[in-house]
C-alpha positions in Angstrom: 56.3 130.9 67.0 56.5 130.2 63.0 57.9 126.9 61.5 59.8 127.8 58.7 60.4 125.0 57.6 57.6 122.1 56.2 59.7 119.2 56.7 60.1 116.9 59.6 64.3 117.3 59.5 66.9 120.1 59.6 70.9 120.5 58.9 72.6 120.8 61.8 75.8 122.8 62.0 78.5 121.1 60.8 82.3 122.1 61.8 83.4 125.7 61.6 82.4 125.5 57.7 80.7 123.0 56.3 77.7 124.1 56.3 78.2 128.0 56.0 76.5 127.7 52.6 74.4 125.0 53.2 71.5 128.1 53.1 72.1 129.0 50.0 72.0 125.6 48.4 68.8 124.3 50.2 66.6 126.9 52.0 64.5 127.3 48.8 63.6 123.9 49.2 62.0 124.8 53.1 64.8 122.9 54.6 65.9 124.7 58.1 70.1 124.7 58.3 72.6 126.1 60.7 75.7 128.1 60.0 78.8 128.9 61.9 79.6 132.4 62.7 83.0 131.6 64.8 85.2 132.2 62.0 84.8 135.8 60.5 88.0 135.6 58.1 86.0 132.3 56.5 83.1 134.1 56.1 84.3 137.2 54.5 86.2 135.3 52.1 82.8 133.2 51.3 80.8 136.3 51.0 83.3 137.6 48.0 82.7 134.0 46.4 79.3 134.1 46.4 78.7 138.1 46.0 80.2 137.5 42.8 78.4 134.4 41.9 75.0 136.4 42.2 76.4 140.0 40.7 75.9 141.4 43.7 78.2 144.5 45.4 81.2 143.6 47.5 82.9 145.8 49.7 85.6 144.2 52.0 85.5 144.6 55.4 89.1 144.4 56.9 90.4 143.9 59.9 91.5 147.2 60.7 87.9 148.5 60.7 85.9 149.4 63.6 83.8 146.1 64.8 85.1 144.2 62.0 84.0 140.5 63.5 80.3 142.0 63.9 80.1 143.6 60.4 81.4 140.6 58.3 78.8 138.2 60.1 75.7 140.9 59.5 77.5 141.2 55.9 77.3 137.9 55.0 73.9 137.2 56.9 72.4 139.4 54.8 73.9 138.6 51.4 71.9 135.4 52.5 69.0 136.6 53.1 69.0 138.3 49.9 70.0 135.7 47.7 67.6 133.0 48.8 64.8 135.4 48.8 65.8 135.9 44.8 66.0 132.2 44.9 62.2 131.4 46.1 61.3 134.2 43.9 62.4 133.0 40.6 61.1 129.5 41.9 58.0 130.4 42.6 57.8 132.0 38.9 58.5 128.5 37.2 55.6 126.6 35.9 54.8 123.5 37.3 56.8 120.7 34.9 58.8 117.5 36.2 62.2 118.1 36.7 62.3 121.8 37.6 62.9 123.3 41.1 59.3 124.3 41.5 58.1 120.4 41.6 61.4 119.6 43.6 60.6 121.5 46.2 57.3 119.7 46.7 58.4 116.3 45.8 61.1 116.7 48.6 57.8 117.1 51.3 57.1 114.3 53.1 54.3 112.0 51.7 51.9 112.7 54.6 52.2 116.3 54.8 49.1 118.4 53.7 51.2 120.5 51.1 52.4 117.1 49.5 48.8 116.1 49.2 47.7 119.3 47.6 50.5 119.1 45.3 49.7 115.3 44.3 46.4 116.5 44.1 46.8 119.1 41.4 49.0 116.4 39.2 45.7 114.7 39.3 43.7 117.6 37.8 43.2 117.7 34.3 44.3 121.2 33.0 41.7 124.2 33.5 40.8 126.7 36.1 40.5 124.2 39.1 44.2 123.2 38.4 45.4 126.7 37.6 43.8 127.9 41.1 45.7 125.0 43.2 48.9 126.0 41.1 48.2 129.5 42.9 47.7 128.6 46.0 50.6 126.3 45.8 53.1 129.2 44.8 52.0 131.0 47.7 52.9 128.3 49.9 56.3 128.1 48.9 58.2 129.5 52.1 62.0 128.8 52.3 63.7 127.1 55.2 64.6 128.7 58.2 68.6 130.5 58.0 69.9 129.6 61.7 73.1 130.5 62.9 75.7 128.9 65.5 77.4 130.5 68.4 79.4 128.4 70.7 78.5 130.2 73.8 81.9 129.7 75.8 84.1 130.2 73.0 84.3 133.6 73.9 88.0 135.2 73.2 88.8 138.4 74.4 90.3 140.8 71.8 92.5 143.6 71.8 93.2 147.1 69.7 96.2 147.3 67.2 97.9 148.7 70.3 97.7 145.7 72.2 94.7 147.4 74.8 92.2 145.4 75.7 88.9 146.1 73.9 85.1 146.2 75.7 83.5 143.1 76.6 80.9 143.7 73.6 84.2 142.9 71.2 84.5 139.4 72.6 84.2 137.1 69.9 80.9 135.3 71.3 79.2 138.7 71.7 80.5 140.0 68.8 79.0 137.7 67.1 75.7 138.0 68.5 75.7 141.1 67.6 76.5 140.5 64.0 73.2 138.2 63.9 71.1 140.6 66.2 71.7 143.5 63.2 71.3 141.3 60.5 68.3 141.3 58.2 67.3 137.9 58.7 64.2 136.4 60.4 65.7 133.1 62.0 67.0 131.7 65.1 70.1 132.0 67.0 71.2 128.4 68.7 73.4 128.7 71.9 75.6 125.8 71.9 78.3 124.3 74.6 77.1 125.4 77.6 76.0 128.1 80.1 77.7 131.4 79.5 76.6 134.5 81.7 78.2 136.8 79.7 76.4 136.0 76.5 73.0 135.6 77.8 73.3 138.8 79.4 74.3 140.8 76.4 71.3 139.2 74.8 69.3 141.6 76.8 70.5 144.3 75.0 68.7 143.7 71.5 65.5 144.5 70.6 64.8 141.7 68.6 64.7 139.0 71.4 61.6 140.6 72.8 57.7 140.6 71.3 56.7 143.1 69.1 53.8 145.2 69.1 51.9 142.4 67.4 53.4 140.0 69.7 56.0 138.2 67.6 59.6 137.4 68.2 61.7 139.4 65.2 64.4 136.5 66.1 64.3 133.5 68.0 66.8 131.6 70.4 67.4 128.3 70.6 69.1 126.4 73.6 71.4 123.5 72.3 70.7 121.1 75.3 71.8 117.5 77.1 68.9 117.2 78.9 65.5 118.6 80.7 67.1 119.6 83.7 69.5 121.5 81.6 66.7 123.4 79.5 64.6 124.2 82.8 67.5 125.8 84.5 68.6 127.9 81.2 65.1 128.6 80.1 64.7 129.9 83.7 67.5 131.8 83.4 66.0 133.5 80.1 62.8 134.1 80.7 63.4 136.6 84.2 65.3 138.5 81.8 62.2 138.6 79.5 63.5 136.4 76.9 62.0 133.2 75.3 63.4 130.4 74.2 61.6 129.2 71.8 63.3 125.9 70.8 65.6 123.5 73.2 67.6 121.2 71.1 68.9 117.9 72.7 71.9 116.6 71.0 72.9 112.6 71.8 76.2 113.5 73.9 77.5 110.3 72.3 77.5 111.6 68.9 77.6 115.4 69.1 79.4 117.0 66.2 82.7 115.0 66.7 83.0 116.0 70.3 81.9 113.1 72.9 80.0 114.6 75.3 79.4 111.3 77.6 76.0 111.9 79.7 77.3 109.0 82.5 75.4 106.4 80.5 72.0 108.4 80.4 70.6 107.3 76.8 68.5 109.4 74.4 65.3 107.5 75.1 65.0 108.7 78.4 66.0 112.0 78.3 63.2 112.3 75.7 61.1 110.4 77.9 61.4 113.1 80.3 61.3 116.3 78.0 57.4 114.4 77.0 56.0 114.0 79.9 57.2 117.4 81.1 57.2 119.5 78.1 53.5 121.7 78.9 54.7 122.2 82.2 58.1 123.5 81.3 56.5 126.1 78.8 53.5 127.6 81.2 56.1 127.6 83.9 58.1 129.8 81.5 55.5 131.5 79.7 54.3 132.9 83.2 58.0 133.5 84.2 58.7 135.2 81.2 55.4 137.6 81.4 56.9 138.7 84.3 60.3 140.0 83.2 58.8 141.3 80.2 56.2 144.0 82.2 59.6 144.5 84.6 61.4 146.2 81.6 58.3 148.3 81.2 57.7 145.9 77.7 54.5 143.8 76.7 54.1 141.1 77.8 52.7 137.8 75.8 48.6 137.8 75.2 49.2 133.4 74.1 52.6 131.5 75.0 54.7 131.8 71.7 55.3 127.8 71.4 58.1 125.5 72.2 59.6 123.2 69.9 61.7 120.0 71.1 64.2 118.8 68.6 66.3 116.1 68.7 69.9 115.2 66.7 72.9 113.2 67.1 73.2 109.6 66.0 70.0 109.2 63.9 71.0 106.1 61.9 67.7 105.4 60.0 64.1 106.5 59.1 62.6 104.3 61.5 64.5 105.6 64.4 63.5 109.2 62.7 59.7 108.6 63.0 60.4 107.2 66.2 61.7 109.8 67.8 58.6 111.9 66.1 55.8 110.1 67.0 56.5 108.7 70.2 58.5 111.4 72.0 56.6 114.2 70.2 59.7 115.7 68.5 59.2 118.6 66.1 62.3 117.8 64.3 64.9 115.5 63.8 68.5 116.7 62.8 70.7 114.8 60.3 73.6 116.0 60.4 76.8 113.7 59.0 74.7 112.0 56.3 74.8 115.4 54.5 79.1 116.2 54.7 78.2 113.1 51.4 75.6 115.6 49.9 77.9 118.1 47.5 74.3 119.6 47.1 73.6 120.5 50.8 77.4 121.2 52.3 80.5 122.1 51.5 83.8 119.4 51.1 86.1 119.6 49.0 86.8 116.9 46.6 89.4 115.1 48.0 87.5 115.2 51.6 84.4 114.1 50.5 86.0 110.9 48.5 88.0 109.9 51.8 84.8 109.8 53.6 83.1 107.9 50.7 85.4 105.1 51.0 86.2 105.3 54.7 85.8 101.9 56.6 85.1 101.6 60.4 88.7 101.6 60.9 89.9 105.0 59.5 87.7 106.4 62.5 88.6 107.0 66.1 88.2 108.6 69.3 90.9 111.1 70.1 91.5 114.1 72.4 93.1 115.8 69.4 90.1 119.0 70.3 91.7 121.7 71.8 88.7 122.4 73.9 89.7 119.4 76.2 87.1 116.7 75.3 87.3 113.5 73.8 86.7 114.2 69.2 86.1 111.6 67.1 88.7 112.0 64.3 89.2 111.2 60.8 92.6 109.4 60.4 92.5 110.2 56.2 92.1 114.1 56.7 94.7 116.6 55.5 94.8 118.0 58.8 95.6 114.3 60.4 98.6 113.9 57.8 99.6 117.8 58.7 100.0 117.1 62.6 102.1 114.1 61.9 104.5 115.9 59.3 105.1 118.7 62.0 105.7 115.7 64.2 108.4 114.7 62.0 109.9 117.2 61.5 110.4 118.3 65.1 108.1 121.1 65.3 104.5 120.3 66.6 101.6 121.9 66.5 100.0 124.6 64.4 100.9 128.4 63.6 98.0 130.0 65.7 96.6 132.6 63.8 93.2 132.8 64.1 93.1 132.1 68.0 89.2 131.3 68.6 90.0 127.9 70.7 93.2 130.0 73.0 92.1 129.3 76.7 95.1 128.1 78.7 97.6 130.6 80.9 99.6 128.0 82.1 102.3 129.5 80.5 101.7 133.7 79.9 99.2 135.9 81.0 97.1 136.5 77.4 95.5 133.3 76.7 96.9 130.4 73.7 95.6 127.6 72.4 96.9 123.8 73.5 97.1 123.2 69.7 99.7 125.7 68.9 103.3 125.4 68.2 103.8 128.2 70.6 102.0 126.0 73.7 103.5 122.7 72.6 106.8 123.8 72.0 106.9 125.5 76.0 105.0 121.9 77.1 108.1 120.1 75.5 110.7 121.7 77.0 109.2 121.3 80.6 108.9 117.5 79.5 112.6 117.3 78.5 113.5 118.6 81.9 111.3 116.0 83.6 114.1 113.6 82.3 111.6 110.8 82.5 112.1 107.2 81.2 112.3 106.7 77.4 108.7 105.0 77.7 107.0 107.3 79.5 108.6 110.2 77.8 107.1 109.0 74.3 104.1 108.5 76.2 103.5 112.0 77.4 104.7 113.4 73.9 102.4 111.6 72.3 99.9 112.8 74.5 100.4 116.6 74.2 101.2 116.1 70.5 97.6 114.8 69.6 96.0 117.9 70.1 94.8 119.4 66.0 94.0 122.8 65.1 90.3 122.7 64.6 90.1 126.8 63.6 92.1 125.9 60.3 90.8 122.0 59.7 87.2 123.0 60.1 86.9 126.6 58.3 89.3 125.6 55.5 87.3 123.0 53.2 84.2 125.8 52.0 87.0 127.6 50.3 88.6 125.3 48.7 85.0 123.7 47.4 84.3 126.9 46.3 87.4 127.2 43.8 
């Protein structure tokens, strides 16, 4: 399995948006991000920012268009692919002079990695042939980072025509997504994240670029998001009958998980990492053999060497001790840093008045809430315009938010197609079947303030790329 990337950390995805770009400002440097590909109206609109940007064609793709969701995503995936393969190009074109991308991308490395020591070693090199030949050789060792995508595996709306029929499985927004990556041009990985979904892993079966090539390599890759090795046994199981290997499992601290608090009943990182180290050459020839085996059932070939496992780690990583920690003594291939960056203009995307909250933010402007419509506990921002939003609707009598985009909808309490807990049309029935509780003034307020808490992520989280981007 290839390493795309020569450094020893990656950008994990952040939000619904702010990292959608994060490619196109730091792959060229080898660093390995992840992107979104929930919201397809974001994306469009991102891929007319930056088709522009670069001169390059733009045709909109609207939502009255046959597999609309799917075409945007492969769309935009590719406009990335393009542009940062223009990028490395004209990088690898500069001379070698202080200052210039060419030396950053090498100064960035690690001090103890071999392509950091070549590099310091041609600095060293008086000018002549020997110096011009490790220039070469350098150039050709320029490789950008890895373009990974996101796809939260159970956020998996059903959709319907403009009749109001309900459309093929394959149009679910999960699998429609999938599908957009699957047909894309890039070679990168997929990461399945927030659990087990049948229905996803499944349709993964149906691309041809989950399965080895004639020369035994993996056109794209798939990467479980995990909590721990019992988790990554049973869905790398689960992958390899059908064939299909997982070539990375990424634990995630369920403490610190992307604003959501996934609590793992006061199992600690250290010991699941423990286990995934002591276990981690049994787990791959386990699945290396299972995987053979599912492979020569579809009639396909099979594997001639395992393709490799990588164990990453993310979540919580407060310092570069506890980074080298977690890579020499557990054996991890990578370590994510992922909220460290929303303060890096260069690597993600905030807008201004976002990112100068969070530079002044104390201890205090933070909080646990169950403001996620998903139904677990988020660590929220008490300064963010979507905060001061809820509360003016509040106000104002009318809670909760216009749903328009509908990725989070999963309750039928109330009507047979699915809505979201966050939206006006939810809270407002929820309220009335309060009122007629008649309860106590006390806990009345109580239970408002309870059902009122819940924030529209779709909007909040896809919103801030755009308005960074002008």
């Amino acid at each position: 399995m290839k390493n795309f990337s020569p450094h020893s950390f990656h950008i994990p995805v952040l939000g619904l948006g702010f990292t959608i770009d994060t490619p196109l400002k730091v792959a060229r440097f080898g660093i390995s991000s992840v992107l979104s590909i929930v919201e397809d109206e974001m994306i469009e609109r991102m891929r007319s920012v930056y088709s522009r940007r670069y001169g390059l064609d733009y045709t909109p793709i609207s939502p009255k268009e046959e597999d609309y969701r799917a075409r945007r995503i492969t769309a935009y995936l590719n406009m990335a692919d393009i542009i940062v393969a223009r990028q490395v190009a004209e990088l690898r074109a500069l001379p070698f002079e202080q200052g210039n991308e060419l030396s950053t991308y090498f100064e960035l490395l690690p001090q103890g990695a071999l392509l950091r020591k070549a590099y310091d070693q041609m600095l060293a090199l008086e000018e002549g042939p020997e110096k011009d030949s490790l220039q070469d050789y350098l150039r050709l060792k320029v490789q950008p980072g890895s373009i990974d995508v996101n796809i939260m595996s159970k956020v998996n709306k059903q959709n319907y025509d403009k009749n109001g029929e309900l459309l093929p499985r394959e149009y679910n927004d999960a699998l429609a997504a999938l599908r957009g990556f699957a047909n894309s041009t890039l070679t990168s990985s997929v990461v399945f994240s927030a659990g087990y979904s049948p229905d996803l892993y499944a349709y993964a079966e149906e691309f041809p670029c989950f399965y080895p090539n004639e020369a035994g390599e993996l056109p794209k890759n798939i990467i479980l998001k995990v909590s721990d090795y019992r988790s990554a046994l049973t869905q790398g199981k689960i992958m390899a009958k059908k064939g299909i290997w997982v070539s990375e499992y990424r634990i995630e601290s369920g403490l610190n998980c992307g604003g959501h608090a996934f609590a793992t009943d006061g199992l600690l990182l250290g010991p699941i990492m423990e286990e995934f180290r002591k276990n981690r050459q049994e787990l791959e020839a386990e699945l290396f053999t299972m995987c053979n085996e599912g492979l020569v059932r579809k009639g396909l070939h099979p594997f001639a060497t395992s393709p490799g496992v990588r164990v990453t780690v993310q979540g919580g990583i407060g310092t570069a001790a506890e980074h080298r920690f977690l890579l020499e003594h557990y054996g991890a291939d990578s370590c994510g840093w992922g909220s460290p960056f929303l303060l890096v203009p260069e690597a993600t995307s905030v807008e201004e008045t976002t990112l100068q909250q969070l530079a002044t933010a104390s201890k205090d402007d933070y909080y646990l809430s169950e403001a996620s419509p998903l139904g677990v506990p988020f660590h929220n921002f008490r300064k963010s315009s979507g905060e001061a939003q809820r509360k003016q609707r509040i106000e104002k009598g009318r809670p909760g938010s216009p749903c328009y985009k509908e990725f989070l909808v999963s309750n039928t309490e109330f009507t047979d197609k699915p809505i979201c807990t966050a939206s006006r049309q939810y809270l407002h029935l929820k309220v009335r079947e309060l009122e007629a509780q008649a309860l106590p003034a006390e806990q009345h307020a109580l239970a408002m303030d309870a059902l009122t808490v819940k924030d529209c992520l779709c909007e909040g989280l896809s919103a801030s790329p755009i308005l960074a981007s002008g």
